[in-house]
C-alpha atoms as an extended CHARMM CRD file, in Angstrom:
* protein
*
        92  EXT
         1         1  UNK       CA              0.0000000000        0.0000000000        0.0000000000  PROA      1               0.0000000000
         2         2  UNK       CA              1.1000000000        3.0530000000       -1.1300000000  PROA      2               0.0000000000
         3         3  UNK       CA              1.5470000000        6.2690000000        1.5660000000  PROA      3               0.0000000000
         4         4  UNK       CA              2.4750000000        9.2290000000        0.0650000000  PROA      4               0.0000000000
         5         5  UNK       CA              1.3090000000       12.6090000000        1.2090000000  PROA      5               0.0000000000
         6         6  UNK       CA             -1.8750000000       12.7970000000       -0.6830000000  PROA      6               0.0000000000
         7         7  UNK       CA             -3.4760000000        9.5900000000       -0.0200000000  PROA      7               0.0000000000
         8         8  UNK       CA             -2.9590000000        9.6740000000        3.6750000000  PROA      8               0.0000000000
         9         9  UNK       CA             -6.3290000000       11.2370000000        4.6730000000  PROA      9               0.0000000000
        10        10  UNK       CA             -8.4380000000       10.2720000000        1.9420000000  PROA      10              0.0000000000
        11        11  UNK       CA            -10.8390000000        8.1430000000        1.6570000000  PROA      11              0.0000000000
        12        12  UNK       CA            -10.9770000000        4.9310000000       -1.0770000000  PROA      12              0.0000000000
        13        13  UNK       CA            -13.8170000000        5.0410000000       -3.4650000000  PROA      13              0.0000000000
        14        14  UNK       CA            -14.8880000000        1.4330000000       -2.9040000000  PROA      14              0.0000000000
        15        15  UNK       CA            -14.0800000000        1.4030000000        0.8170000000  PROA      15              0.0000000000
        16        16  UNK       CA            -17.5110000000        2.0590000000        3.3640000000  PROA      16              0.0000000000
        17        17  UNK       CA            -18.2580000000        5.5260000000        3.8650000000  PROA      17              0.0000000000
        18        18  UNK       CA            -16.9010000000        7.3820000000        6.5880000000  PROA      18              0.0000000000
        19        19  UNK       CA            -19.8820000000        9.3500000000        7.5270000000  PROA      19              0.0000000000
        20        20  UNK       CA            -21.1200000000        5.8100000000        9.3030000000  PROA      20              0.0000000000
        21        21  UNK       CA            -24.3080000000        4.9460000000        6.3650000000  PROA      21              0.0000000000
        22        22  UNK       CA            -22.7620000000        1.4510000000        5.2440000000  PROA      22              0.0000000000
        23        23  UNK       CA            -22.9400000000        2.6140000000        1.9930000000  PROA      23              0.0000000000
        24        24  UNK       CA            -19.5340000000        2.5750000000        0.1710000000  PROA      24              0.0000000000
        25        25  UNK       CA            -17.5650000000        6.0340000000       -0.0580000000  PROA      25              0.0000000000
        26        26  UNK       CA            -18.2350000000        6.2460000000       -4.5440000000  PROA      26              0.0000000000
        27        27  UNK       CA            -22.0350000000        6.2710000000       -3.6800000000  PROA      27              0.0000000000
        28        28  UNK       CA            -22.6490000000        7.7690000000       -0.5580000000  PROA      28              0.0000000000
        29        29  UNK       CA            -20.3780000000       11.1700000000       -0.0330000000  PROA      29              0.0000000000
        30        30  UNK       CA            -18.0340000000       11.0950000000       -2.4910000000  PROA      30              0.0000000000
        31        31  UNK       CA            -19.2490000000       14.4000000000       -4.9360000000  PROA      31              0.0000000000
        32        32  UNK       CA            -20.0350000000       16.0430000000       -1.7430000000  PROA      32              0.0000000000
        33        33  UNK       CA            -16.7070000000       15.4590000000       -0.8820000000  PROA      33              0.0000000000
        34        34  UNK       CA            -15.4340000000       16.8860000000       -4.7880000000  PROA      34              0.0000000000
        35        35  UNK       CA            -17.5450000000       19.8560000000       -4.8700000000  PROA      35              0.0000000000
        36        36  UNK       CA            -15.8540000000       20.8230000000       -1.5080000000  PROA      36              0.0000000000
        37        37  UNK       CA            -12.6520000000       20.2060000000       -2.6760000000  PROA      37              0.0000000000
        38        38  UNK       CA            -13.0130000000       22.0650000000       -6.3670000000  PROA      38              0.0000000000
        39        39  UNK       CA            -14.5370000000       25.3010000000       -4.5260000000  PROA      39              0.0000000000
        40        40  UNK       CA            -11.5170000000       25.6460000000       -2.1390000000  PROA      40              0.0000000000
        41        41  UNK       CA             -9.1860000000       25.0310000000       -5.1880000000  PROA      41              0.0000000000
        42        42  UNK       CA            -11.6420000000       27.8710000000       -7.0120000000  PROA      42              0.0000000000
        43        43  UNK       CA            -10.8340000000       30.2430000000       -3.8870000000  PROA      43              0.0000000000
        44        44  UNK       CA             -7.2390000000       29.7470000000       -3.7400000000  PROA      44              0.0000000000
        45        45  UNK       CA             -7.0980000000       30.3830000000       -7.0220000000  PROA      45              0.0000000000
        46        46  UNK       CA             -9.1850000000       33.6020000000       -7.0360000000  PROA      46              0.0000000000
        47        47  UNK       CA             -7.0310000000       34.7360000000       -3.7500000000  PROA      47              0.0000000000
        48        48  UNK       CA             -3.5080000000       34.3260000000       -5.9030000000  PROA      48              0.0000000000
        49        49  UNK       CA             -2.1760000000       37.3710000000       -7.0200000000  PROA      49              0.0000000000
        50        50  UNK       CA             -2.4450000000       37.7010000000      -11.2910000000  PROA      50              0.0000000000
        51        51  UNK       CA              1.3320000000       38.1950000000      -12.8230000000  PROA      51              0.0000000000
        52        52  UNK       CA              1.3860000000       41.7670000000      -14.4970000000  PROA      52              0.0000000000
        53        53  UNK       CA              1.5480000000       41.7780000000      -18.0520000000  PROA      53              0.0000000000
        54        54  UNK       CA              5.5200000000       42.9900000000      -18.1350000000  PROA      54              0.0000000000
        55        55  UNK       CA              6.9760000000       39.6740000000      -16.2750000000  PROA      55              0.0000000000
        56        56  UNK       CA              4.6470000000       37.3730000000      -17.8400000000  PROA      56              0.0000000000
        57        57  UNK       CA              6.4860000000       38.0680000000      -21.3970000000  PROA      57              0.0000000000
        58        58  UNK       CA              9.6370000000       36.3530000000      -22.1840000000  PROA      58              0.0000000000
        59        59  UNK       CA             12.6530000000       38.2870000000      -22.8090000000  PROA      59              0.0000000000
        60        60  UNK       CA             13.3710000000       39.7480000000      -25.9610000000  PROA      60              0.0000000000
        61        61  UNK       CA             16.1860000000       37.7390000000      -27.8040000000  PROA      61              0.0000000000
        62        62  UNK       CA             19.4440000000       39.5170000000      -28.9870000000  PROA      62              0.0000000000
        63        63  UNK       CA             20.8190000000       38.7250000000      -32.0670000000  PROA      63              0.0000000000
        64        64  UNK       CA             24.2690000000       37.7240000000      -32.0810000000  PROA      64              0.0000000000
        65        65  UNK       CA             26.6450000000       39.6390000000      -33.8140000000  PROA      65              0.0000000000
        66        66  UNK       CA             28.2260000000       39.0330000000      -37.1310000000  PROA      66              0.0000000000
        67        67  UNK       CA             31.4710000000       38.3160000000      -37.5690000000  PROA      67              0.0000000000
        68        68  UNK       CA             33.6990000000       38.0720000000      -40.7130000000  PROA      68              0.0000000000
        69        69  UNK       CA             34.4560000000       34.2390000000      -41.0050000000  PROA      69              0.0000000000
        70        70  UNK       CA             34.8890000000       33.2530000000      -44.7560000000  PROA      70              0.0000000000
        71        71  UNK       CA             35.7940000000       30.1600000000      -44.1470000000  PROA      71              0.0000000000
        72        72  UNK       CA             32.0520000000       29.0110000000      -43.3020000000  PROA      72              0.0000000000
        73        73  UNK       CA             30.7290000000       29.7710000000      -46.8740000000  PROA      73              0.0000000000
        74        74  UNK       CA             32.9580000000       26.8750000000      -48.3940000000  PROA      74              0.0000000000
        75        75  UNK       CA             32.2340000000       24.2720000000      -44.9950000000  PROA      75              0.0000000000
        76        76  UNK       CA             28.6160000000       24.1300000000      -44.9060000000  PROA      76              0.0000000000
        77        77  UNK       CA             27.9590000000       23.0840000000      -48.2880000000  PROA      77              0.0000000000
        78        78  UNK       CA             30.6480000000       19.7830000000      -48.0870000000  PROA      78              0.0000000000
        79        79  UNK       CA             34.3560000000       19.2730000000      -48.4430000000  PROA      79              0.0000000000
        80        80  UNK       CA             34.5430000000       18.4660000000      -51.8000000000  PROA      80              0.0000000000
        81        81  UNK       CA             31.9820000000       19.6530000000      -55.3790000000  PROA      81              0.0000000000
        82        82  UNK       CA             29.6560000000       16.8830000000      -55.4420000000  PROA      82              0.0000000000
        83        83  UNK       CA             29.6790000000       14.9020000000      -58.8860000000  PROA      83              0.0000000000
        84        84  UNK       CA             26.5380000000       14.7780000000      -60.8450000000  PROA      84              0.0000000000
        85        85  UNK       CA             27.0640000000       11.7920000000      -63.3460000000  PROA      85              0.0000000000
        86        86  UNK       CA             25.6180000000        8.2660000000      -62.3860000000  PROA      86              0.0000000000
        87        87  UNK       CA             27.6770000000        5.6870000000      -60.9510000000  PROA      87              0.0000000000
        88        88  UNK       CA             26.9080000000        3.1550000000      -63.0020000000  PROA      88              0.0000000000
        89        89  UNK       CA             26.7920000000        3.2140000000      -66.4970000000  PROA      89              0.0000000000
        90        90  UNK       CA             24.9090000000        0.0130000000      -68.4140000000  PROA      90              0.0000000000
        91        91  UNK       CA             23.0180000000       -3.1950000000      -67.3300000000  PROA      91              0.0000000000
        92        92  UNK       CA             22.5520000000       -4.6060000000      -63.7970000000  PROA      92              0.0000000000
C-alpha cells in the first residue's frame, strides 16, 4: 500500500463511507466530498495574485553579432563539389 502525502487522509472510493451509512464512499459522499474540494481550489485560485503583463512576457532575444568568417561559406555546403554523373553506367 502506497503512503504518500496525498493519499494519507483520503478516503478509497470502494471502501464504506466514513460518515457511518454502510454505503460505500463512490455512492454515498463522495461528490459532496469533490464539490468541496473544487470550490476551495476555485478560492485559492481567485485569492492568488495575477502576474502583471511585463513579467509574464519572455525576454526579448538579442541577435548575435556578425562576424567576418569566410571560411564558413565553403564548410557548410561539403568538403569536396559533389559529382553529378551516375555511378553506373549500363546493365545490372
Amino acid at each position: 500500500m502506497n503512503t504518500n502525502p496525498t493519499t494519507v487522509g483520503r478516503h478509497r472510493r470502494n471502501e464504506p463511507c466514513h460518515c457511518g451509512s454502510g454505503r460505500k464512499y463512490k455512492q454515498c459522499c463522495l461528490e459532496r466530498d469533490e464539490a468541496e474540494a473544487r470550490a476551495a481550489r476555485a478560492k485559492a485560485a481567485a485569492e492568488e495574485p495575477q502576474p502583471s503583463p511585463e513579467a509574464a512576457s519572455a525576454p526579448a532575444r538579442t541577435s548575435r553579432p556578425q562576424m567576418h568568417q569566410p571560411w564558413k561559406k565553403t564548410a557548410t555546403r561539403g568538403f569536396f563539389q559533389r559529382v553529378r554523373t551516375p555511378r553506373k553506367v549500363g546493365g545490372g
